[in-house]
C-alpha positions as CSV (number, residue, x, y, z in Angstrom):
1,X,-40.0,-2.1,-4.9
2,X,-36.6,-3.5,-3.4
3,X,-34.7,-0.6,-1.7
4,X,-31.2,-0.6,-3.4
5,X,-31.5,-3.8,-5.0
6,X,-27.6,-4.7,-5.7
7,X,-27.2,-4.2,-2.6
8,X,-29.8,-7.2,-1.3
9,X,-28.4,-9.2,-4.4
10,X,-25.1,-8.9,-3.2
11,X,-25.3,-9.6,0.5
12,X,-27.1,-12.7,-0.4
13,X,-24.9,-14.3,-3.1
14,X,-21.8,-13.5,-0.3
15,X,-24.1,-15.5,2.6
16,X,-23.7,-18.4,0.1
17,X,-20.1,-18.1,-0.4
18,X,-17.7,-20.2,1.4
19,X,-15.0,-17.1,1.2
20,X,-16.5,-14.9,3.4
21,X,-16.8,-17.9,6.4
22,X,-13.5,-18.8,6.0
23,X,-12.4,-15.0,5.9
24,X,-13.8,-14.2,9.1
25,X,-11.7,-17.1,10.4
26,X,-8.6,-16.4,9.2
27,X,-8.4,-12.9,10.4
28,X,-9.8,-14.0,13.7
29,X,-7.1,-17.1,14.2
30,X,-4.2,-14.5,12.8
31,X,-5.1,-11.4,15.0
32,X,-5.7,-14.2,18.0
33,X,-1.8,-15.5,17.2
34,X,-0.4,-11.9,17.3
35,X,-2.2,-11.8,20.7
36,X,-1.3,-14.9,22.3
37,X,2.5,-15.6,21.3
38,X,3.8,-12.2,23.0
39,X,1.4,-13.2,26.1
40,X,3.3,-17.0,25.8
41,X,6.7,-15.7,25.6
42,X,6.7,-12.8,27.8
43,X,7.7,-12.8,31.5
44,X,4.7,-9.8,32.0
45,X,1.1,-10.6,32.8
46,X,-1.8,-9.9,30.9
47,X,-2.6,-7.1,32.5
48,X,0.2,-5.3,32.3
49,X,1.0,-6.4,28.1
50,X,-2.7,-5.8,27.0
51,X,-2.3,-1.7,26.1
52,X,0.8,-2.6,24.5
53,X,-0.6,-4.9,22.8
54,X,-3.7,-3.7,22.2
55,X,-1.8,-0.5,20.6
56,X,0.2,-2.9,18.7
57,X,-2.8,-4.6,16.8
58,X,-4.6,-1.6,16.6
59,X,-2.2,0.0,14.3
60,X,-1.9,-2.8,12.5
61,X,-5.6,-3.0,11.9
62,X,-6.3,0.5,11.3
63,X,-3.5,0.2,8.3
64,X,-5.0,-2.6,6.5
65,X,-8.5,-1.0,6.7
66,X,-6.9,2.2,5.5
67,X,-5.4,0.4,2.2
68,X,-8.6,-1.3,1.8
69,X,-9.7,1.4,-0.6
70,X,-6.6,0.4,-2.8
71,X,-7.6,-3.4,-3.5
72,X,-11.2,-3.5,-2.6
73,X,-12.7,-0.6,-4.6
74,X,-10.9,1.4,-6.3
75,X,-11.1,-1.5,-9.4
76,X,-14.7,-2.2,-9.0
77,X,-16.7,0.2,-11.4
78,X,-13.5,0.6,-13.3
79,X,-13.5,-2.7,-14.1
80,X,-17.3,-2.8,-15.3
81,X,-16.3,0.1,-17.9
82,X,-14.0,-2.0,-19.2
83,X,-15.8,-5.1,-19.8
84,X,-18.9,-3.3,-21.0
85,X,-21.2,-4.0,-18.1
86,X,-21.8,-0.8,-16.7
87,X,-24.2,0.5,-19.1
88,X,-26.3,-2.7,-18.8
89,X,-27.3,-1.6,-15.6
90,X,-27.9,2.1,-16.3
91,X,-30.7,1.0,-18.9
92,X,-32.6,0.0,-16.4
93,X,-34.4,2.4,-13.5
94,X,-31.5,1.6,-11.0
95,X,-29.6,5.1,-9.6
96,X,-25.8,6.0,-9.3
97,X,-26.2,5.1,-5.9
98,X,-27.4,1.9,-6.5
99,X,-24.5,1.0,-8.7
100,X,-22.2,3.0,-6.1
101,X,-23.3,1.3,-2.8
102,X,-24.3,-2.7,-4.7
103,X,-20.6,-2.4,-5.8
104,X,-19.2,-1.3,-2.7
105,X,-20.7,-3.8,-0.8
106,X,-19.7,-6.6,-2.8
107,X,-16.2,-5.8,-2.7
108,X,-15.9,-4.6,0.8
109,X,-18.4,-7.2,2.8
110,X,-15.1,-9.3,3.4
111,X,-12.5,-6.6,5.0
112,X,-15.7,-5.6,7.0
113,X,-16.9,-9.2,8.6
114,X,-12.8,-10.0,9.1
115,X,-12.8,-6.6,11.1
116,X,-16.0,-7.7,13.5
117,X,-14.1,-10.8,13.8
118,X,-11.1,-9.3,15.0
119,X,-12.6,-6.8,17.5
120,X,-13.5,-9.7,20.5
121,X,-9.8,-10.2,20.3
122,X,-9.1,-6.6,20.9
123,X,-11.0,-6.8,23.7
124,X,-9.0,-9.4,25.5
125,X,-7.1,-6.1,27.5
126,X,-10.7,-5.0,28.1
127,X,-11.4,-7.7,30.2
128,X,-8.3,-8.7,31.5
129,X,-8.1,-4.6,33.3
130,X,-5.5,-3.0,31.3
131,X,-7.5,-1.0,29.3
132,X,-10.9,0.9,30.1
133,X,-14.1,0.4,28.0
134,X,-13.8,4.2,26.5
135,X,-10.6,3.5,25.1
136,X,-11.8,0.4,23.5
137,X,-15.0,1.7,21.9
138,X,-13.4,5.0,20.8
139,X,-10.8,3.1,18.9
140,X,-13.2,0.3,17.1
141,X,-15.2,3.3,15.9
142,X,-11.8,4.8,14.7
143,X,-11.6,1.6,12.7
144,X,-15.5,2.0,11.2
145,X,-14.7,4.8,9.9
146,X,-11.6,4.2,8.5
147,X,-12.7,2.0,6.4
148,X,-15.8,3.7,5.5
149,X,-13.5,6.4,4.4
150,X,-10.8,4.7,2.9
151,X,-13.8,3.2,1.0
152,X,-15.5,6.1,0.0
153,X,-11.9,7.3,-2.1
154,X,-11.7,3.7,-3.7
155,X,-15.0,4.5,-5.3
156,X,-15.0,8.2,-6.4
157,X,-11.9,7.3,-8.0
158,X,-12.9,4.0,-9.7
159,X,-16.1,6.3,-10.8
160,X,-14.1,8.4,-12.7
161,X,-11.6,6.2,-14.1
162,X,-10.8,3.4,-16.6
163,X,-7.8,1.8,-16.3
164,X,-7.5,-0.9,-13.1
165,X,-3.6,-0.1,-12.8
166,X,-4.4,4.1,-12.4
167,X,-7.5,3.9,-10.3
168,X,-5.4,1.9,-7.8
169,X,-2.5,4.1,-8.1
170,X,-4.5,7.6,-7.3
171,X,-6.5,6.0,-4.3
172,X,-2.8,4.8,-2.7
173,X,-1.3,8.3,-3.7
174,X,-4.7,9.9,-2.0
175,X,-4.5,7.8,0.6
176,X,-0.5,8.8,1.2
177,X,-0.9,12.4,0.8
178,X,-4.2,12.4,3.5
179,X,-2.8,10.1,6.1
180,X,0.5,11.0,5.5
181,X,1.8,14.0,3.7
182,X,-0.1,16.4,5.6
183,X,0.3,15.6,9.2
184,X,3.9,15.5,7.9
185,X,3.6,19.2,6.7
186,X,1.9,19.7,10.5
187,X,5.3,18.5,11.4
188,X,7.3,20.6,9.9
189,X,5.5,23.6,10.6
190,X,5.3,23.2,14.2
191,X,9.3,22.2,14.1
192,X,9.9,25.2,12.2
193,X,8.0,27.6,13.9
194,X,7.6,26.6,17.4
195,X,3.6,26.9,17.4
196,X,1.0,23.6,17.6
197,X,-1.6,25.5,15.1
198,X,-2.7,24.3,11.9
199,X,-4.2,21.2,13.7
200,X,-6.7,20.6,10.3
201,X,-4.1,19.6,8.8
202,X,-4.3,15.9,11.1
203,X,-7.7,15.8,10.9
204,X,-7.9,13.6,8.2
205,X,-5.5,11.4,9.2
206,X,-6.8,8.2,10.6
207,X,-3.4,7.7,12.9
208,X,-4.4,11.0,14.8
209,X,-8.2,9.6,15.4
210,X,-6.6,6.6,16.9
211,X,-4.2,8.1,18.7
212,X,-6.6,10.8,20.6
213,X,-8.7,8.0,21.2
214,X,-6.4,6.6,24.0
215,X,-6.8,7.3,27.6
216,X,-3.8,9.0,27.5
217,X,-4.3,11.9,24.9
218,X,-8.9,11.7,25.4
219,X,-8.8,12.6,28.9
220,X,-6.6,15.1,29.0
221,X,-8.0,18.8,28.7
222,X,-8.9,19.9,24.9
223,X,-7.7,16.3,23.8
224,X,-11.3,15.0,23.5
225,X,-12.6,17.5,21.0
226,X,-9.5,16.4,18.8
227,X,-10.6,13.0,19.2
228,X,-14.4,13.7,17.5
229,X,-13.3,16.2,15.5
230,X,-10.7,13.4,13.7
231,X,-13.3,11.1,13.5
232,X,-16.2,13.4,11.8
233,X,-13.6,14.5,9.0
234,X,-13.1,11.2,8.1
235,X,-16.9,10.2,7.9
236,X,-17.2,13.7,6.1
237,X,-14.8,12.4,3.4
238,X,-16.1,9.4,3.1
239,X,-19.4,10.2,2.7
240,X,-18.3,13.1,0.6
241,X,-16.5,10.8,-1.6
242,X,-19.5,8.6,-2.1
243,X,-21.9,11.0,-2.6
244,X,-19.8,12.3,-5.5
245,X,-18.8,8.8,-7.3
246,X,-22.7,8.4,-7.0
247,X,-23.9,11.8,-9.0
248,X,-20.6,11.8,-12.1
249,X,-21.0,7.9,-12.3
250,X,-24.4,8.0,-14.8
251,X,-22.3,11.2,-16.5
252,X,-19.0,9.0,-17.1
253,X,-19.7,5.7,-17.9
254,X,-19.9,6.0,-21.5
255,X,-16.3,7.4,-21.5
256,X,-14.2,5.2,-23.9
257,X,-10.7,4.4,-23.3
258,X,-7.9,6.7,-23.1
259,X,-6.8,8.5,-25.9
260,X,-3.9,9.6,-26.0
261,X,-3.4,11.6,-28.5
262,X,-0.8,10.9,-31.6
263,X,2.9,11.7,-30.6
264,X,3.8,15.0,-32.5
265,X,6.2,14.5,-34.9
266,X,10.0,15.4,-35.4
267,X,10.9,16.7,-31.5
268,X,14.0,16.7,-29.6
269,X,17.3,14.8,-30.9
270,X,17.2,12.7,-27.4
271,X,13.0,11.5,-28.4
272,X,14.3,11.1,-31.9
273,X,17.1,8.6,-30.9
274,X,14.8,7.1,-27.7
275,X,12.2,6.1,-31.0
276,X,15.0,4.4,-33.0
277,X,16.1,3.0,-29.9
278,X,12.6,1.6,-29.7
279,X,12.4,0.8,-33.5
280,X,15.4,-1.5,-32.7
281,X,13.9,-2.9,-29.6
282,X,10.7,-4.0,-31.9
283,X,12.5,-6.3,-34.1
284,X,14.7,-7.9,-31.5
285,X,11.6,-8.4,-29.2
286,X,7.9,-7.3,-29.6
287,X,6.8,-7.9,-26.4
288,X,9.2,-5.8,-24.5
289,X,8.6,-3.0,-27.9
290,X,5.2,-3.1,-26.5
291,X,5.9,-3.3,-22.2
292,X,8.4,-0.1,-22.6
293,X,5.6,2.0,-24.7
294,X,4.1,2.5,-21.5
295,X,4.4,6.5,-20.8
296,X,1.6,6.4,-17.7
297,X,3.5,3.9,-15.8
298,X,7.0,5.3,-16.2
299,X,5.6,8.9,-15.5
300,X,3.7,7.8,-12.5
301,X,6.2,7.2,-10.2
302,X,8.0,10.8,-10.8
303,X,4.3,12.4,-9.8
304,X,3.6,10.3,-6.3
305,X,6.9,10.9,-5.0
306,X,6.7,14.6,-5.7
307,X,5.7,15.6,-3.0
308,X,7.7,14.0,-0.5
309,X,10.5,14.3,-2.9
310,X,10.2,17.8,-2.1
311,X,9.9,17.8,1.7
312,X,12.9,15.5,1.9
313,X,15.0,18.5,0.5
314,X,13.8,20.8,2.6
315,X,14.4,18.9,5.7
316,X,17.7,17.8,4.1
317,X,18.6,22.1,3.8
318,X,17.5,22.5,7.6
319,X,19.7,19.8,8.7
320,X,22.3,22.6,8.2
321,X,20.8,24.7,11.2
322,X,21.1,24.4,14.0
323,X,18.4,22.0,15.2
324,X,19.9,19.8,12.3
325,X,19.7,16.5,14.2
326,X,15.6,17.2,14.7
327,X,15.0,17.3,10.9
328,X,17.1,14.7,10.0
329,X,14.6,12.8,11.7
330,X,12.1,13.8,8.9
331,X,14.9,12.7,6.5
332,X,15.1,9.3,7.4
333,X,11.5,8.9,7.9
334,X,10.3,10.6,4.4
335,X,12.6,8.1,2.8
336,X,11.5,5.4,4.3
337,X,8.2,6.5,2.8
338,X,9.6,6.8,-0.5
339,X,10.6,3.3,-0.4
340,X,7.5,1.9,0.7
341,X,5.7,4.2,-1.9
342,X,7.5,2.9,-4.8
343,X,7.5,-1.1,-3.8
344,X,3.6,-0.6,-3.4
345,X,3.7,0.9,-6.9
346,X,5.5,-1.7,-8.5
347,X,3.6,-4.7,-6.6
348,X,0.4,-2.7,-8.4
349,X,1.9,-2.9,-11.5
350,X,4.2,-5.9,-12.5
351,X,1.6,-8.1,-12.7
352,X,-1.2,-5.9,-14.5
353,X,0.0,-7.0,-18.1
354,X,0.2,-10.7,-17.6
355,X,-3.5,-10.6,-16.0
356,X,-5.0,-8.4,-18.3
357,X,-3.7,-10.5,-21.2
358,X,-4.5,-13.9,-20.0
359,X,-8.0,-12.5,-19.6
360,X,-8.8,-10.8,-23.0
361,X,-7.1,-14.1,-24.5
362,X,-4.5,-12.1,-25.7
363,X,-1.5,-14.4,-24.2
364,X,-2.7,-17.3,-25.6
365,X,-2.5,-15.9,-29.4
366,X,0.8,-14.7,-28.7
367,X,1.9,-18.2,-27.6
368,X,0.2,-18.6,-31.4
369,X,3.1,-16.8,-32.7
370,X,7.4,-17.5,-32.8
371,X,7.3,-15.3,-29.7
372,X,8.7,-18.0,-27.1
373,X,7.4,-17.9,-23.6
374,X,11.2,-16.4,-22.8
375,X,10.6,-13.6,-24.8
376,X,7.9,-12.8,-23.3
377,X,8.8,-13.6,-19.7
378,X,11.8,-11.3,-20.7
379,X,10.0,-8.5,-22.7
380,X,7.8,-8.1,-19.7
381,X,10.6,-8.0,-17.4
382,X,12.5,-5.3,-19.4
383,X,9.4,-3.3,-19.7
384,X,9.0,-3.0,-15.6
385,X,12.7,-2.3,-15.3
386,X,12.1,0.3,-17.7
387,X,9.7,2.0,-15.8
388,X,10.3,1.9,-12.4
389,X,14.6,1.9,-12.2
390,X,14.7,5.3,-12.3
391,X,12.7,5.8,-9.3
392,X,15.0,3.3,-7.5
393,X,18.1,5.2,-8.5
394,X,16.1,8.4,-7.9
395,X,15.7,6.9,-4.1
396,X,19.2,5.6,-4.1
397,X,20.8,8.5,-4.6
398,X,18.6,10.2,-2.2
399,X,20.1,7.7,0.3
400,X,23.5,8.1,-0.9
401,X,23.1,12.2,-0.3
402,X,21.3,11.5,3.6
403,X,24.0,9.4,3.9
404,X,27.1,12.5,3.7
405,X,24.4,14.7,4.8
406,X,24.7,12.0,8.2
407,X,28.5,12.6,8.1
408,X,28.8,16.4,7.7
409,X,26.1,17.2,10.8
410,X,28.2,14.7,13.2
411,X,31.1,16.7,11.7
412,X,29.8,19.9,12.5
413,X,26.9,19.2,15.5
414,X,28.6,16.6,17.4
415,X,25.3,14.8,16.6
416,X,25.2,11.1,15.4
417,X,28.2,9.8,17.3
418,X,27.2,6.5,19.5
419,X,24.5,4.0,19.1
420,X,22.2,6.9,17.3
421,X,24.4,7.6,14.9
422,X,25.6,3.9,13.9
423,X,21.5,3.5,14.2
424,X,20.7,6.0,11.6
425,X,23.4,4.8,9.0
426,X,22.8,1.0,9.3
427,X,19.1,2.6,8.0
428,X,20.4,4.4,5.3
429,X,22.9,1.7,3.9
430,X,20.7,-1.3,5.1
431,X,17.3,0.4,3.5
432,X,19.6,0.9,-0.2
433,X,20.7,-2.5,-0.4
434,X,16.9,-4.1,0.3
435,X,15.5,-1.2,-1.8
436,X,16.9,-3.4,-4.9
437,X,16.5,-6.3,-4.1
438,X,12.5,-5.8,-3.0
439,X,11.8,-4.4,-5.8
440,X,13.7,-7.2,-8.2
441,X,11.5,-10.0,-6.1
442,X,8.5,-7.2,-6.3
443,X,9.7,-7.8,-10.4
444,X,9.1,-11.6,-10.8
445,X,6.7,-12.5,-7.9
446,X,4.3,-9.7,-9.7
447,X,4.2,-11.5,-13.1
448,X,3.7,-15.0,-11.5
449,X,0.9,-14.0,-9.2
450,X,-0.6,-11.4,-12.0
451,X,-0.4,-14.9,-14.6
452,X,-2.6,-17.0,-11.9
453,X,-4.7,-14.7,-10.3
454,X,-8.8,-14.3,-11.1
455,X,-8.9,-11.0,-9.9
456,X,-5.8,-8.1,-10.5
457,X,-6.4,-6.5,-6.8
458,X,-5.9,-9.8,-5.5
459,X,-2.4,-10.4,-7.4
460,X,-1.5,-7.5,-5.7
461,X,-2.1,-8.4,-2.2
462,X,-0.8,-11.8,-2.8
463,X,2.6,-10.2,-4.4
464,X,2.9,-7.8,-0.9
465,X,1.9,-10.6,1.4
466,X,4.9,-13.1,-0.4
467,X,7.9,-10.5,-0.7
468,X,7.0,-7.8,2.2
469,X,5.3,-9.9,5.0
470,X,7.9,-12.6,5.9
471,X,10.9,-10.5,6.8
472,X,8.3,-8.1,9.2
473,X,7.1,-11.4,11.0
474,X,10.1,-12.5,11.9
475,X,11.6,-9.3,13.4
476,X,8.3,-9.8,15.3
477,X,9.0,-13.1,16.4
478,X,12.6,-11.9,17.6
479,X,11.1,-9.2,19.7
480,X,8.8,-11.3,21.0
481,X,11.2,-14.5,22.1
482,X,13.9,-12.1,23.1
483,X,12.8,-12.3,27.1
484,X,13.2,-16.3,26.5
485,X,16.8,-16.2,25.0
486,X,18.5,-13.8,27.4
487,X,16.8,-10.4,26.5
488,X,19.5,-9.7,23.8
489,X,17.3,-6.7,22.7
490,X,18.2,-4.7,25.2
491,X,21.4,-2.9,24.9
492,X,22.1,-2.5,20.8
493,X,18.6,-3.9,20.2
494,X,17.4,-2.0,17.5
495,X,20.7,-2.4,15.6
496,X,20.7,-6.3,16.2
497,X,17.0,-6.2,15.0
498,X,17.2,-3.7,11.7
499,X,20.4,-6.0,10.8
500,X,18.5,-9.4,11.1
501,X,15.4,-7.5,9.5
502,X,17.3,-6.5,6.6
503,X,19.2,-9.9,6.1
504,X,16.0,-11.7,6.5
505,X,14.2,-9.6,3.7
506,X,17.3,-10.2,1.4
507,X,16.9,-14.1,1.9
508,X,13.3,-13.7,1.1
509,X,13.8,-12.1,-1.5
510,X,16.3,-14.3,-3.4
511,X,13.1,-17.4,-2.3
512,X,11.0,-15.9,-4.2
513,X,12.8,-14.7,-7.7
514,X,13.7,-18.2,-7.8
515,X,10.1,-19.4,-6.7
516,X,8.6,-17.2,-9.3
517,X,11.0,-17.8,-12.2
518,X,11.3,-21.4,-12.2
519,X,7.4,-21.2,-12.0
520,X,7.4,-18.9,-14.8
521,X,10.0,-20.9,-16.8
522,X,8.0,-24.5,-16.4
523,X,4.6,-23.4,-16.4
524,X,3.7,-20.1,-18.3
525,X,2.1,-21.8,-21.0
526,X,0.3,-24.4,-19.2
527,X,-1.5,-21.7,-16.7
528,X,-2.1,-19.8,-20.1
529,X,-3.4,-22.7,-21.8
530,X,-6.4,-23.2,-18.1
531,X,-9.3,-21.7,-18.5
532,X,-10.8,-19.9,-14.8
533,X,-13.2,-22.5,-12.8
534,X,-16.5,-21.3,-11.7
């Protein structure tokens, strides 16, 4: 008898596919570049660049294997409920571990051969003397378990859902609130009362397994037990998290599709005129009729941001004490977090529908109808706006608030005025403006990508990678060529950085509304009309 059987089935159709090679090379030749080009334009040695840098792809790796969860897993035994499969395999003698760990490993074997391929370039410091072989190990296992635990979530949440576009969703919010959210609560608490208890609270954060894994934080007294005791909760979760997808997934698989149950009639005078409104929107155009219907979506963005909706006003209220400058600190950053939270959300969800449909067949029998590819390009555009420009006005006018909030404490603390201050509100006003204009190329990039992609995590990524990336390596670039052209980062830096940031993400984002629409425009029916190869 084969021990976990999908699991040998799996490994060796991925031997066999040219993906997982070329994977491994690709992150190996990108982590390699972010290496070598600081190394090429800096005036330092090696030596003294390699913890800097070392720190500097380390946090970059421990965040992608920490969303890997989101757009490995946390689709993959959704998506067999949803085409029917799941219960093939449950008629025969396999377990819920079986299904749990053969599905695991075929959608994570990638993100786990690109991170071995990555970790000899994390050990160029290692052997070039600037960083000590403790260090080095402690971290890569910070990075096993992360994503081993990041994982785990994808999968107990796929167990128990349905829907693709949800299971991603609760996995990122998960993965917010236990990486995030709490050692932001620690935060707080230790700002507002003075004491460093409640250290629990960071266990589960991957950030404070990496950080107490440096020489700096493992060898100094105490530090080292924070350092394991990070790194067991997170195998704890994960394996937690696994064990339980494993035991309710025999128990849910036969669940059918949401039901949502009828609307209640009559109601309020504003649901009343929001249905007519809807009635109207029907005969103009179907499609958007049927992209606005969607409750789940537009309520899902008010529940995510709840919670650090609701630590942004209470560090915006103590930025009225007198330590006000400390906690608007935690203002800035928590909306920062709220931006990045809802651009994630709407890069999981403008291209759902367009996928979905293409697959079922659906889009090609409304091309059957008078419904023009416009009208549906449109509908599906008005639907996303509909859901998801609240939460960027929401955010807006949180901005708008931080930003008086910024003039009334220099006002009254003297804090703000200099660099600092003019810091803090090119942020604010800077952050508003690319807010929009991320989430309009978020919009149309979405669709396009959702239309072509085989697989609706990988629409996802590709949406992200288009709108988000670009502006980020080029800041990078700047920082590093700035010893080449004069070192014009020094004095004013950050401002001269976060403005060409900014700027650059605006261009980017007018590329690629125009990429996506005049793609969407010339070819919609033509990609509708292809049929997936292989």
């Amino acid at each position: 008898m084969t021990v976990l059987p999908i699991v040998a089935r799996e490994l060796g159709v991925a031997a066999r596919r040219p993906g997982t090679y070329w994977f491994r090379f690709w992150a190996a030749g990108a982590a390699l570049a972010l290496f070598i080009f600081p190394c090429l334009t800096s005036n330092e040695t090696i030596t003294e660049l390699g913890p800097g840098l070392f720190v500097f792809l380390g946090i970059v790796v421990l965040c992608l294997c920490l969303l890997s969860g989101v757009f490995l897993t946390a689709d993959s035994l959704s998506a067999e409920k949803r085409e029917g499969t799941l219960g093939l395999l449950f008629l025969t003698d396999l377990r819920g571990y079986d299904v749990v760990l053969g599905k695991m490993t075929a959608n994570s074997l990638h993100a786990f051969f690109g991170l071995l391929a990555v970790f000899p370039v994390l050990a160029l410091p290692l052997l070039s003397g600037g960083l000590s072989p403790g260090e080095f190990w402690r971290t890569l296992l910070v990075f096993l378990v992360t994503l081993f635990y990041s994982l785990g979530i994808g999968m107990l949440v796929s167990a128990i859902s349905r829907e693709g576009r949800l299971a991603m969703a609760i996995t990122f919010g998960i993965t917010v609130l236990l990486a995030g959210m709490l050692p932001a609560l620690w935060q707080l608490y230790s700002l507002f009362t003075g004491y460093t208890s409640m250290s629990v609270l960071l266990w589960p954060s991957p950030g404070f397994a990496f950080s107490r894994g440096l020489d700096t934080y493992y060898k100094v007294r105490y530090h080292n037990e924070a350092y394991w005791e990070g790194v067991l909760t997170l195998f704890l979760i994960g394996s937690a998290c696994i064990f339980a997808a494993s035991v309710l997934l025999p128990r849910l698989w036969q669940q059918s599709s949401a039901a949502s149950a009828n609307p209640k009639p009559g109601g309020s005078p504003f649901r009343r005129q929001k249905q007519s409104l809807r009635d109207r929107l029907r005969e103009e155009n179907p499609f958007a009729w049927l992209a606005r219907g969607d409750r789940a979506a537009r309520a899902g963005w008010f529940r995510v941001l709840a919670v650090p909706g609701v630590l942004w006003l209470l560090c915006l209220a103590m930025t009225l004490s007198r330590n006000g400058e400390n906690y608007f600190v935690f203002v800035i950053m928590l909306l920062l977090g709220m931006h990045f939270i809802v651009k994630a959300m709407i890069a999981i969800e403008s291209g759902r529908r367009f996928h979905q449909d293409r697959q079922s067949g659906a889009m090609e029998l409304l091309l059957a109808t008078p419904l023009s590819e416009m009208d549906i390009i449109a509908g599906q555009r008005q639907g996303l706006g509909s859901q998801y420009d609240g939460a960027l006005l929401a955010i807006t006018l949180a901005n708008i608030i931080s930003i008086f909030d910024f003039f009334i404490l220099t006002a009254s603390h003297g804090a703000g005025n200099g660099e600092e201050g003019a810091m803090f509100l090119e942020v604010l006003v800077g952050g508003t403006v690319v807010l929009w204009t991320d989430a309009y190329a978020l919009y149309w990039t979405g669709m396009w990508r959702g239309l072509n992609a085989k697989k609706y995590p990988r629409s996802t990524v590709a949406t992200w990678g288009l709108v988000m990336a670009p502006p980020w390596l080029f800041a990078f670039f700047l920082v590093c060529t700035a010893p080449i052209w004069g070192n014009s980062l020094g004095e004013g830096g950050f401002m001269f950085l976060a403005f060409v940031w900014f700027g650059a993400g605006v261009v980017v984002d007018v590329a690629c509304i125009n990429w996506a629409q005049s793609n969407l425009n010339s070819s919609f029916r033509a990609v509708v009309s292809e049929r997936y190869q292989g």
